[in-house]
DSSP file (Angstrom, degrees, kcal/mol; ACC not computed):
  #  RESIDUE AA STRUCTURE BP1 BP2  ACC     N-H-->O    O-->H-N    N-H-->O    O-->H-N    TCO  KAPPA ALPHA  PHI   PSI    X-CA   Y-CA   Z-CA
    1    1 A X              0   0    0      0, 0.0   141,-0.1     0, 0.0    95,-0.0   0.000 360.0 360.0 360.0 144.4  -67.1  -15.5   19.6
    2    2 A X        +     0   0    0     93,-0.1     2,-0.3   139,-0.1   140,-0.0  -0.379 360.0 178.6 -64.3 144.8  -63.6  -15.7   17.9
    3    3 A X    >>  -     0   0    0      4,-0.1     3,-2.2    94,-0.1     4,-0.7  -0.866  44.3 -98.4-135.8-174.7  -63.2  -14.0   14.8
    4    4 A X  T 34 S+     0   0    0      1,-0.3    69,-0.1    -2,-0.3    -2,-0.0   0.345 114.3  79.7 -98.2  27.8  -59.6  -13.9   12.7
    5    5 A X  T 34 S+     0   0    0      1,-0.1    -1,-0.3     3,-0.0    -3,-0.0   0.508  91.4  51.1 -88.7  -8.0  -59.0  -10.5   14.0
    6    6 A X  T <4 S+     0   0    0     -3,-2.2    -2,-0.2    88,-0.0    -1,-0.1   0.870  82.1  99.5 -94.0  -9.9  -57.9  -12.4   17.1
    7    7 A X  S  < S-     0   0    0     -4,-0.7    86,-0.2    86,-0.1     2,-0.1   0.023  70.1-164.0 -30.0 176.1  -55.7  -14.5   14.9
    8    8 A X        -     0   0    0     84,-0.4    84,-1.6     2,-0.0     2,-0.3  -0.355  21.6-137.7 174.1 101.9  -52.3  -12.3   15.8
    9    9 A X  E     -A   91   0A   0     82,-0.2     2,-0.5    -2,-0.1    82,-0.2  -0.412  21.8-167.7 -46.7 113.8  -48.8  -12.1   14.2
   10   10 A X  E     -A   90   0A   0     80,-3.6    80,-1.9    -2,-0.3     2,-0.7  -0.944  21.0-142.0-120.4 146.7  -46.4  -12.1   16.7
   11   11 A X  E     -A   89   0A   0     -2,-0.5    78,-0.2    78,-0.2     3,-0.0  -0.710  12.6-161.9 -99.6 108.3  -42.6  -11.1   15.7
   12   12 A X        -     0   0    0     76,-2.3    12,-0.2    -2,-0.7    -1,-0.1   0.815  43.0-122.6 -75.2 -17.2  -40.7  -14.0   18.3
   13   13 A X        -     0   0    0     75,-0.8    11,-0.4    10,-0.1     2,-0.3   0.063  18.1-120.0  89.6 143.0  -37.2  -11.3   17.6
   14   14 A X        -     0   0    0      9,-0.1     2,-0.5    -2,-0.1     9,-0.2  -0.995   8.0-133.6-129.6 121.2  -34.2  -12.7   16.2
   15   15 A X  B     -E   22   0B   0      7,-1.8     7,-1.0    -2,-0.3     2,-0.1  -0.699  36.6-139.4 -65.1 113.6  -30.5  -12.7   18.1
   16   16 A X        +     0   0    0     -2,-0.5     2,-0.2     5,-0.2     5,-0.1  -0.401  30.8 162.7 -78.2 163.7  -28.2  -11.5   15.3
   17   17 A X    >   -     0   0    0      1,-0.1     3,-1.7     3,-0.1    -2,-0.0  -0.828  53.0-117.6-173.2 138.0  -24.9  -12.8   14.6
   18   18 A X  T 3  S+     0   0    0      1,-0.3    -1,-0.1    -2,-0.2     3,-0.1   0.712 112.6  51.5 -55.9 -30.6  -22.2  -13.1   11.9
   19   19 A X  T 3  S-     0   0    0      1,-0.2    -1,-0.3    -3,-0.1     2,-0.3   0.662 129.2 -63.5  20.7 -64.1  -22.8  -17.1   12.0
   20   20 A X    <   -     0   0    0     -3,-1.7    -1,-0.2     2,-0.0     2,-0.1  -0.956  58.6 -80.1 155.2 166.5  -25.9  -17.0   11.6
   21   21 A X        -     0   0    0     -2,-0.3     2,-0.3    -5,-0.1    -5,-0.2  -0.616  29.9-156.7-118.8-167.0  -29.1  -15.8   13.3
   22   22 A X  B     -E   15   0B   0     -7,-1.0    -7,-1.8    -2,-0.1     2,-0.4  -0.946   4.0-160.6-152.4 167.0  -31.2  -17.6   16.4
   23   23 A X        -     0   0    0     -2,-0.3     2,-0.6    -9,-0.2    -9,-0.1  -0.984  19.0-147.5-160.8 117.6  -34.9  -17.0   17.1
   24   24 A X        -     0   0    0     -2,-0.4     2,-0.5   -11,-0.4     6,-0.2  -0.848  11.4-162.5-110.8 106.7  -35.5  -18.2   20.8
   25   25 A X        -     0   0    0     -2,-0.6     2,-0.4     4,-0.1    -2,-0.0  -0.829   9.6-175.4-100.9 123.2  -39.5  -19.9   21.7
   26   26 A X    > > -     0   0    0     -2,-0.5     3,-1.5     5,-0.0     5,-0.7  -0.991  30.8-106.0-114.5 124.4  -40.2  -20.0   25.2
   27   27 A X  T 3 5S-     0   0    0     -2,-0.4     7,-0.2     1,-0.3     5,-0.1  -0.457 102.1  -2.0 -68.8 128.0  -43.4  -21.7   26.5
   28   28 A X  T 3 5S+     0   0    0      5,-1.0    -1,-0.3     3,-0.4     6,-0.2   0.383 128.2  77.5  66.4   4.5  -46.1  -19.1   27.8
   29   29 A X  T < 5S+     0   0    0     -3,-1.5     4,-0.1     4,-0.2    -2,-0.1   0.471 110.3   4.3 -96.4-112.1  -43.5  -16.5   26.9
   30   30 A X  T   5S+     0   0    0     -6,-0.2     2,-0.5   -18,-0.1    -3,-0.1   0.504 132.8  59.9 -49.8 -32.4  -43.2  -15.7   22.9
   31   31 A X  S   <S-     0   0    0     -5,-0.7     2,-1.2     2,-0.2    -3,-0.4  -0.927  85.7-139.8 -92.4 115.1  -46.3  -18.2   22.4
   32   32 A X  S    S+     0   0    0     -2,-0.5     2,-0.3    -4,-0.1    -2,-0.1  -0.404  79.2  44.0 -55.0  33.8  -49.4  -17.2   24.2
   33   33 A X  S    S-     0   0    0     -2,-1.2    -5,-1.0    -4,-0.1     2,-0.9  -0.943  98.4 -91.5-171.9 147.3  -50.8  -20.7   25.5
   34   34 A X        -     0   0    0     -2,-0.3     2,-0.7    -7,-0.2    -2,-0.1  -0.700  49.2-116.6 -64.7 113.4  -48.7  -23.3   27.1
   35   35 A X        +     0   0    0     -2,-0.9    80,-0.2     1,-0.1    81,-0.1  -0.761  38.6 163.1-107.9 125.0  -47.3  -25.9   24.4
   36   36 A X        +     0   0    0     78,-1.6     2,-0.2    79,-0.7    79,-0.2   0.421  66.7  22.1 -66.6 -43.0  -48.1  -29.4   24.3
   37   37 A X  E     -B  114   0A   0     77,-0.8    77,-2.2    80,-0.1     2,-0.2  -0.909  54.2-166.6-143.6 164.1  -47.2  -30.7   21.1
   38   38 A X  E     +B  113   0A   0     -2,-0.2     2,-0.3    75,-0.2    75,-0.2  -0.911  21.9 161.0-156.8 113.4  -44.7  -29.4   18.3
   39   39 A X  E     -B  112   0A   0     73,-1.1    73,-1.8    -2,-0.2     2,-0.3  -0.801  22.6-145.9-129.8-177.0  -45.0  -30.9   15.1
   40   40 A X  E     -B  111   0A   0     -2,-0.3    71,-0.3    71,-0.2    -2,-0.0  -0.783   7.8-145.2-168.0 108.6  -43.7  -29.7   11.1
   41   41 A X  E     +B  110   0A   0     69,-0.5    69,-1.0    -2,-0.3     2,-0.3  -0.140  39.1 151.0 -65.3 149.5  -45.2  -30.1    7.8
   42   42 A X        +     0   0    0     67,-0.2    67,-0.1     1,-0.1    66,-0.1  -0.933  44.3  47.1-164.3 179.7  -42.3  -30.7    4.9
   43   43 A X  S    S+     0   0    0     64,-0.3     2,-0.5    -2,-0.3    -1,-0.1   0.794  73.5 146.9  42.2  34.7  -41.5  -32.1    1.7
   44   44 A X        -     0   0    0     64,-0.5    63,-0.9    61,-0.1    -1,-0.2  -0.858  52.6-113.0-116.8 127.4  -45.0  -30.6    0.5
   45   45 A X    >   -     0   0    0     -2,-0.5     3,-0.6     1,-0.1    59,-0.1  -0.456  40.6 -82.3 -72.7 151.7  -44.6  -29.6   -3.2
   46   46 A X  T 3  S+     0   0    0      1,-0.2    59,-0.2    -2,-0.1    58,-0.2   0.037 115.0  17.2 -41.6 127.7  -44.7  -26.2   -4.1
   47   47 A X  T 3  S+     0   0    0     57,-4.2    56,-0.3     1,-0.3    -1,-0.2   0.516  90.1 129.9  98.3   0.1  -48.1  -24.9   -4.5
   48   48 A X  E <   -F  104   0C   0     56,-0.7    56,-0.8    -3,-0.6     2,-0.3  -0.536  52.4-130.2 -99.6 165.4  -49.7  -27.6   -2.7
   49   49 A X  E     -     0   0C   0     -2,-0.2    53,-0.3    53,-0.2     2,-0.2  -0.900  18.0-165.9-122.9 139.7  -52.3  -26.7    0.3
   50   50 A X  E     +F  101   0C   0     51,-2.9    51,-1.3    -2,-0.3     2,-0.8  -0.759  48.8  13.3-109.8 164.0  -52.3  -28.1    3.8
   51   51 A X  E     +F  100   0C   0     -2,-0.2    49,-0.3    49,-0.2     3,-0.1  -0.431  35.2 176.5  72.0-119.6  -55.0  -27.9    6.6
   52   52 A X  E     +     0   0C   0     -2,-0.8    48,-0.3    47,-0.6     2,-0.2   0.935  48.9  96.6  75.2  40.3  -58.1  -27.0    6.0
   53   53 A X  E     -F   99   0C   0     46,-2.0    46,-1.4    44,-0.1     2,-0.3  -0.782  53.8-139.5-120.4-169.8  -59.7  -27.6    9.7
   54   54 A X        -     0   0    0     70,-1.4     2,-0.5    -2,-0.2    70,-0.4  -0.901  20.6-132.6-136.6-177.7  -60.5  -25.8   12.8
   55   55 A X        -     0   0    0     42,-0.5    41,-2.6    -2,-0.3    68,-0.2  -0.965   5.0-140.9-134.2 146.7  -60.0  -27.2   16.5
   56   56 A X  S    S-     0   0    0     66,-5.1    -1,-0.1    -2,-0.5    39,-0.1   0.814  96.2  -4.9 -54.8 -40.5  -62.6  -27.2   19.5
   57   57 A X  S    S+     0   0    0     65,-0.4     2,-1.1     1,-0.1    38,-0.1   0.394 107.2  98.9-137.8  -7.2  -60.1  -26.3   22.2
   58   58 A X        -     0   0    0     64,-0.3     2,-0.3    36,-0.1    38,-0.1  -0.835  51.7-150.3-134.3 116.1  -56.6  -26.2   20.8
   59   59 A X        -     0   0    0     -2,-1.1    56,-0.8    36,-0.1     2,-0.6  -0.578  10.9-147.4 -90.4 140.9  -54.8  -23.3   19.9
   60   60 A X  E     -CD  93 114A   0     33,-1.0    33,-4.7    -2,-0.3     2,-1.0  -0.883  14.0-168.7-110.8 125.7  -52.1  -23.1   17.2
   61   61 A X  E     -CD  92 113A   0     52,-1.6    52,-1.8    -2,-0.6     2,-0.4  -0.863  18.6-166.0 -98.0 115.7  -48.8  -21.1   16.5
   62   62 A X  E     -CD  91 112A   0     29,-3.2    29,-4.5    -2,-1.0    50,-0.2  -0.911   7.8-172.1-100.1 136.0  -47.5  -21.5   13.1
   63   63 A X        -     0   0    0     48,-1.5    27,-0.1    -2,-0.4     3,-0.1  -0.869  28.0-136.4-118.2  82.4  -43.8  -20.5   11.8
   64   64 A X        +     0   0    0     25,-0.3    25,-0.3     1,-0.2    46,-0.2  -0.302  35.3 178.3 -26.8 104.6  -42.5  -20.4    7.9
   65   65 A X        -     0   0    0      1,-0.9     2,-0.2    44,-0.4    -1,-0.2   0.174  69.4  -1.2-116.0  32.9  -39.5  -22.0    9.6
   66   66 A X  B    S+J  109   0D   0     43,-0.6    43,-2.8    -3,-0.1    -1,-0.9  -0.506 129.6   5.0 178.6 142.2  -37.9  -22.3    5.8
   67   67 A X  S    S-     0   0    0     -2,-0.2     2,-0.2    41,-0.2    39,-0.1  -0.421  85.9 -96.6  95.3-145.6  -39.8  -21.1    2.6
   68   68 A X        +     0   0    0     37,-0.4    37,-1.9    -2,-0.2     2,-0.3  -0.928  39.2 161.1-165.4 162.9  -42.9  -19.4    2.8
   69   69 A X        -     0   0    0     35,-0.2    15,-1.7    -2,-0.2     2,-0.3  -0.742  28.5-114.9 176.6 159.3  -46.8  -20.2    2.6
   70   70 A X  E     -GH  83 102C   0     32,-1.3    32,-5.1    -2,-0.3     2,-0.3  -0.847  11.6-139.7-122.8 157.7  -50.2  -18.5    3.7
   71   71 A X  E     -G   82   0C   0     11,-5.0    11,-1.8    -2,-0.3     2,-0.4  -0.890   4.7-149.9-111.7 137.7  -52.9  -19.1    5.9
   72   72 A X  E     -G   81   0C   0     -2,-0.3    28,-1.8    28,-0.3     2,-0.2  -0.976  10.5-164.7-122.8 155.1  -56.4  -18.6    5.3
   73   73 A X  E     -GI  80  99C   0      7,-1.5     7,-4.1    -2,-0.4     2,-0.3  -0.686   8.9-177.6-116.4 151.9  -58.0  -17.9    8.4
   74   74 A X  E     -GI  79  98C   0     24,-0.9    24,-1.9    -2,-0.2     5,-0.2  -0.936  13.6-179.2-144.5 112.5  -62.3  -18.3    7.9
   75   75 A X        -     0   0    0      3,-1.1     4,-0.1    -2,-0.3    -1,-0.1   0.049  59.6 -98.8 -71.4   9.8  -64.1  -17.4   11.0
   76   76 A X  S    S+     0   0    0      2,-0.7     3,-0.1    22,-0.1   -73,-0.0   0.025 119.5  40.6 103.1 -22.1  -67.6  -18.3    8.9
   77   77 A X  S    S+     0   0    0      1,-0.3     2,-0.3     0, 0.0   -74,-0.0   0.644 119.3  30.9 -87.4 -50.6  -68.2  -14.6    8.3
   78   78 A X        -     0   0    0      2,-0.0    -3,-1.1     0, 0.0    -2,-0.7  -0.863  62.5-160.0-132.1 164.1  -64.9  -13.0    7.4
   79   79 A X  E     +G   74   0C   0     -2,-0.3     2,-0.3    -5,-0.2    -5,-0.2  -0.958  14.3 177.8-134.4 142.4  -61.6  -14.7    5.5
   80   80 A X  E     -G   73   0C   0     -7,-4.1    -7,-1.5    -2,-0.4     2,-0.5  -0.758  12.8-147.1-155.1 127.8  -58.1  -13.3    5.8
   81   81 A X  E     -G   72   0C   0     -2,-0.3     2,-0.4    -9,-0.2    -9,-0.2  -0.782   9.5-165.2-112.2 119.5  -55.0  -14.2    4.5
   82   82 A X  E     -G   71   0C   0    -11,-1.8   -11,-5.0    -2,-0.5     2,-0.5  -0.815  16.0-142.1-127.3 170.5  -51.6  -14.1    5.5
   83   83 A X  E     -G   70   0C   0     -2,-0.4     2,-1.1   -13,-0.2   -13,-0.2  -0.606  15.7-171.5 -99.3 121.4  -48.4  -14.4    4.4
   84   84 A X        +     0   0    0    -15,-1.7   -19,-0.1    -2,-0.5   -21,-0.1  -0.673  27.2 136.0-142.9 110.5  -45.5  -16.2    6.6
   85   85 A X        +     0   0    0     -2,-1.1     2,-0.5   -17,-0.2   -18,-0.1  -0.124  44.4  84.6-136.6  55.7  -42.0  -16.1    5.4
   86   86 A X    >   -     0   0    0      3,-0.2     3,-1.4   -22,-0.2   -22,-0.1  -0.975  66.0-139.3-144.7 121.2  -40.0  -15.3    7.9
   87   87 A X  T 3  S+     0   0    0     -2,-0.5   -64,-0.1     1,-0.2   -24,-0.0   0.681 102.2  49.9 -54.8 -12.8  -38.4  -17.8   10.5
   88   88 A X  T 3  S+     0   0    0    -76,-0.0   -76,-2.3   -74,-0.0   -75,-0.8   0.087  99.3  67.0-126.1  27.7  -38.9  -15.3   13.5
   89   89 A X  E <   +A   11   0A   0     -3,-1.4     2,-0.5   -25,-0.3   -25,-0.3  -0.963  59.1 168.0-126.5 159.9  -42.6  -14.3   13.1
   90   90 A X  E     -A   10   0A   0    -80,-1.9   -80,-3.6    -2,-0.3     2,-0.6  -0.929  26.4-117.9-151.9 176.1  -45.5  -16.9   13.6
   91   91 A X  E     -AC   9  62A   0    -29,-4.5   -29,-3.2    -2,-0.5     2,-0.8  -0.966  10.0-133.5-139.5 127.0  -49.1  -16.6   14.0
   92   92 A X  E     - C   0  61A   0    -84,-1.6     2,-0.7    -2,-0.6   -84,-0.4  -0.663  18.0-173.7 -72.1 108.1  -51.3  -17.4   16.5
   93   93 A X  E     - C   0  60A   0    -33,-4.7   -33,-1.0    -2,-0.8     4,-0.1  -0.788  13.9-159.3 -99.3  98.8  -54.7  -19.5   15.6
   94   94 A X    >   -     0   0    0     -2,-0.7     3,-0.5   -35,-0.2   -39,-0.2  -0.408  38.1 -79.8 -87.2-169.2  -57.2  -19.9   18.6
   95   95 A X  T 3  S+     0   0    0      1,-0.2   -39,-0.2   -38,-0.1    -1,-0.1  -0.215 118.2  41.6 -90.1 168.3  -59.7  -22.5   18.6
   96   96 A X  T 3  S+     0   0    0    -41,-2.6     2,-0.4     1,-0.2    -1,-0.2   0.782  84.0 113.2  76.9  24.3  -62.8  -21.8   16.5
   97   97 A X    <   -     0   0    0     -3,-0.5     2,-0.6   -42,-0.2   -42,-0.5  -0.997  67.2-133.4-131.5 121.1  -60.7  -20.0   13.2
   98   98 A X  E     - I   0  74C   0    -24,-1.9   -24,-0.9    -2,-0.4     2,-0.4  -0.815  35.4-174.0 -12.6  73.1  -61.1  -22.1   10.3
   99   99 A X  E     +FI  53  73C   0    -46,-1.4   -46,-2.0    -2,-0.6   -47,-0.6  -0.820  16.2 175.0-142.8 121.6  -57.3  -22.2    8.9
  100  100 A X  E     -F   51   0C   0    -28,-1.8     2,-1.1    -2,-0.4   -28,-0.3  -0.924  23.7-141.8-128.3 121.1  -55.7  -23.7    5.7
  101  101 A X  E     +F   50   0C   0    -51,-1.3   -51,-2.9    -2,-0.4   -30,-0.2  -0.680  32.7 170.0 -96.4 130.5  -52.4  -23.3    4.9
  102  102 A X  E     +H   70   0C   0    -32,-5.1   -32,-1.3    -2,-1.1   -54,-0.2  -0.450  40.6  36.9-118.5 175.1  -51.8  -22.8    1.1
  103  103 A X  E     -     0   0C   0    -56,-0.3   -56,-0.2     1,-0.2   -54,-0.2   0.167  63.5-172.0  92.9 -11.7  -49.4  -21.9   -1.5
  104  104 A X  E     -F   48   0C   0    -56,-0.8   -57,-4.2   -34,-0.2     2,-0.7   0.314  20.2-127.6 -33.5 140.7  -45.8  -23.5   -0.2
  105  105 A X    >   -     0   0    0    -37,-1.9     3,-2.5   -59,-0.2   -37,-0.4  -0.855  43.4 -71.6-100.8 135.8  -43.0  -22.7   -1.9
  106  106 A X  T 3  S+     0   0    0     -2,-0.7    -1,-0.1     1,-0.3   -61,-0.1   0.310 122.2   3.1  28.5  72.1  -41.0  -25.1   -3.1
  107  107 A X  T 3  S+     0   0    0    -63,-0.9   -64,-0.3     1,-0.2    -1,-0.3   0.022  88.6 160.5 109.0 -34.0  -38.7  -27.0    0.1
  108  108 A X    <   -     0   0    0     -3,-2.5   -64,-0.5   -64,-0.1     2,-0.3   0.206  31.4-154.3 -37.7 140.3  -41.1  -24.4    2.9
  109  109 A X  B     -J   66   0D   0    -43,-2.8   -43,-0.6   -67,-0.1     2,-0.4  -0.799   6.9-161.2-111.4 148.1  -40.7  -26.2    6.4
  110  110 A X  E     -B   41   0A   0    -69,-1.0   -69,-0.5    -2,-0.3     2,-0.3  -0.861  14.0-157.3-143.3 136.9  -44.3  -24.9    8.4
  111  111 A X  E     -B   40   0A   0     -2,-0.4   -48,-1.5   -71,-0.3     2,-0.5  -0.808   7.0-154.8-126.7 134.9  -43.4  -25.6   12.4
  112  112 A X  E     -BD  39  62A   0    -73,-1.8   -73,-1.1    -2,-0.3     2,-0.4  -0.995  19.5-175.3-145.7 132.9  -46.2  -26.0   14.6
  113  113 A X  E     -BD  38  61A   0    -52,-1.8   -52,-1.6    -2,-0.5     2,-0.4  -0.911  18.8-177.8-106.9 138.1  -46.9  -25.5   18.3
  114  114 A X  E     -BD  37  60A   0    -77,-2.2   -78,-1.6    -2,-0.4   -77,-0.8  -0.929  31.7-132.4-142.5-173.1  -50.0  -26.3   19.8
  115  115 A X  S    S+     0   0    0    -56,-0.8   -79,-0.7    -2,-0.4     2,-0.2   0.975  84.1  38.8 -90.2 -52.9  -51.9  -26.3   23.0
  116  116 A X  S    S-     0   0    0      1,-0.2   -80,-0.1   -81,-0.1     3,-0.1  -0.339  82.6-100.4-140.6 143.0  -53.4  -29.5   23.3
  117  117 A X  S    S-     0   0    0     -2,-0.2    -1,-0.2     1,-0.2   -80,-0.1  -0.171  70.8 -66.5 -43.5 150.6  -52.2  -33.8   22.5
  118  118 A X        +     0   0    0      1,-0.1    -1,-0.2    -2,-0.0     2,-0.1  -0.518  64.6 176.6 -60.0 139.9  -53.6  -35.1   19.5
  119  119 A X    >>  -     0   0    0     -3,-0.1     3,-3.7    -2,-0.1     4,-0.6  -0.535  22.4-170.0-137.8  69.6  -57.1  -35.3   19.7
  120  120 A X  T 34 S+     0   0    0      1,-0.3     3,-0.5     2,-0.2    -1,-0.1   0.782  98.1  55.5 -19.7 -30.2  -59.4  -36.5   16.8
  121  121 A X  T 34 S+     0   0    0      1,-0.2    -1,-0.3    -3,-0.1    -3,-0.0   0.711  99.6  62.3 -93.9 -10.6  -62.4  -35.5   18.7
  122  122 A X  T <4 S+     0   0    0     -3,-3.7   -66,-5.1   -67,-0.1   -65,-0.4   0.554  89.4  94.7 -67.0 -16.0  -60.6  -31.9   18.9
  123  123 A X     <  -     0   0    0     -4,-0.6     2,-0.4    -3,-0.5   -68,-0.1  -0.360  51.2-172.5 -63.8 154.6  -60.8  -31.7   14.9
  124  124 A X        +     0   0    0    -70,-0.4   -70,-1.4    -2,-0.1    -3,-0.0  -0.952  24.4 155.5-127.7  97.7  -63.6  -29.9   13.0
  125  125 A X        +     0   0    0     -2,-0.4     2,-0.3   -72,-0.2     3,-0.1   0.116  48.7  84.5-149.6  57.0  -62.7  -30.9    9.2
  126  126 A X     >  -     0   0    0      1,-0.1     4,-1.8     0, 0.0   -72,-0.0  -0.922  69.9-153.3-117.6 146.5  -65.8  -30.7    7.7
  127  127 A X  H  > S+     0   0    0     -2,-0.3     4,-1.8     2,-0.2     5,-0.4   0.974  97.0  51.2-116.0 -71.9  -66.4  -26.7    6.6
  128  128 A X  H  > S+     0   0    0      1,-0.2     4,-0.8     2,-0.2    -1,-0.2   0.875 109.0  50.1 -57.3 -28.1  -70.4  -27.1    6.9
  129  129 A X  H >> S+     0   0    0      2,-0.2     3,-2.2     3,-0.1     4,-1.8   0.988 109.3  52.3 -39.1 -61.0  -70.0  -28.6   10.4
  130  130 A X  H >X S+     0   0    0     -4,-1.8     4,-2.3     1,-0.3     3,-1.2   0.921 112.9  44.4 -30.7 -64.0  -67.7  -25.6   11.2
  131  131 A X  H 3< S+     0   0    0     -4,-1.8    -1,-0.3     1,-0.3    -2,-0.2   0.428 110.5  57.8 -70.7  -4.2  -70.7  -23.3    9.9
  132  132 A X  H << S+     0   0    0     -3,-2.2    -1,-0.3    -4,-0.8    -2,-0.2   0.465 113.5  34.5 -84.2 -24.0  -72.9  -25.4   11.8
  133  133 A X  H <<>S+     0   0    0     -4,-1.8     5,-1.0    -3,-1.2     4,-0.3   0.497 113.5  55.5-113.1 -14.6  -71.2  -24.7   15.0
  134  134 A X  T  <5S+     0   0    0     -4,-2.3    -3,-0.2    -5,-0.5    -2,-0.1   0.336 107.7  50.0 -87.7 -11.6  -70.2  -21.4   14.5
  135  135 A X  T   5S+     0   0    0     -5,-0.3    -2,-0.2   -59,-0.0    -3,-0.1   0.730 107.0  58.3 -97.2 -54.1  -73.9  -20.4   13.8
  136  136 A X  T   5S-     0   0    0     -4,-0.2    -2,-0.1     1,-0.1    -3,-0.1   0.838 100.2-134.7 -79.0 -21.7  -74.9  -22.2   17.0
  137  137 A X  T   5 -     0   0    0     -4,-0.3    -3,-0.2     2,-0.0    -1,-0.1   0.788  28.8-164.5  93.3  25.6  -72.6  -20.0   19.0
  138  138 A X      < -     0   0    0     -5,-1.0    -5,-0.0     1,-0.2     3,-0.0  -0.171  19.0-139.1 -37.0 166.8  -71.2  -23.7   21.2
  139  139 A X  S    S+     0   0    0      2,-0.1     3,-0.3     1,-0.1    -1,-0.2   0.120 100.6  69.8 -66.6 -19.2  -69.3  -22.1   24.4
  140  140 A X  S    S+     0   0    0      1,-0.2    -2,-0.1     2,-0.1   -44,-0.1   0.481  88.0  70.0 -94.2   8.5  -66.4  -25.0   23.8
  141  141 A X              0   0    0      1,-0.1    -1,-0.2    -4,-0.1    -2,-0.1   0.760 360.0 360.0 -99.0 -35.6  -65.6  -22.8   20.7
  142  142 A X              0   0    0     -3,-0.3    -1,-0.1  -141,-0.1    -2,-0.1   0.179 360.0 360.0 -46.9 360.0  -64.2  -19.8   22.7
C-alpha cells in the first residue's frame, strides 16, 4: 500500500541564463508516469486551500510555477507537508495519497501534470470514504 513516503520531490534542473532561466518537462523523462492532462490553479487568494482529494488511478506532479503553497499529503496513517516554491522542483503524488494544497501566497500559479483524462469516477473527495478504502486495502489503490 502507498504511503506519502512515496510521494517524491523531484528537482526537474534549471538552464541558467542572463535572460532569464528555463526548466525543461519531458514526458516519462523528469515526470515519472506518462502525462495526459496539464491543468493550473490561479487567481486563488492568498491563504486560500485547494484540493482536498485522492485519485484511484491517477498520478499527479505538482509545480509552484509562481508563488508558493504546501501540500498535505495524508496516507490515513501518516500526514506530511511540503513546501513548493520553486518553479523547477515538483512533487510527485501517486494514486491513493490523500493531498490538499494549502496556504497560497498571494498571485502563486500551482501547474499540474497528471496521468489520466478527467475522470469523476477517478476522484475520492470524501476523507471517510478515503479511510474506508484505505482500511480495506482495494488493489485499484496501488
Amino acid at each position: 500500500m502507498v504511503s506519502v513516503f512515496d510521494c517524491s520531490l523531484i528537482e526537474l534542473g534549471k538552464i541558467k541564463n542572463r535572460a532569464g532561466n528555463i526548466t525543461i518537462v519531458e514526458n516519462s523523462i523528469q515526470v515519472p508516469f506518462d502525462i495526459q492532462r496539464i491543468f493550473y490553479l490561479y487567481d486563488i487568494p492568498g491563504g486560500e486551500s485547494r484540493g482536498a482529494h485522492a485519485h484511484k488511478q491517477c498520478h499527479q506532479f505538482l509545480i509552484a510555477a509562481s508563488g508558493s503553497f504546501e501540500v498535505l499529503l495524508d496516507d490515513g496513517k501518516v500526514k506530511r507537508l511540503i513546501q513548493l516554491n520553486r518553479p523547477y522542483l515538483g512533487l510527485h503524488i501517486p494514486p491513493g495519497i490523500w493531498a490538499s494544497e494549502i496556504n497560497f501566497s498571494s498571485g502563486s500559479i500551482c501547474l499540474v501534470f497528471a496521468s489520466h483524462q478527467y475522470d469523476a469516477n477517478d476522484y475520492i473527495r470524501d476523507y471517510n470514504e478515503f479511510i474506508d478504502l484505505r482500511n480495506k486495502s482495494l488493489p485499484d489503490i496501488n
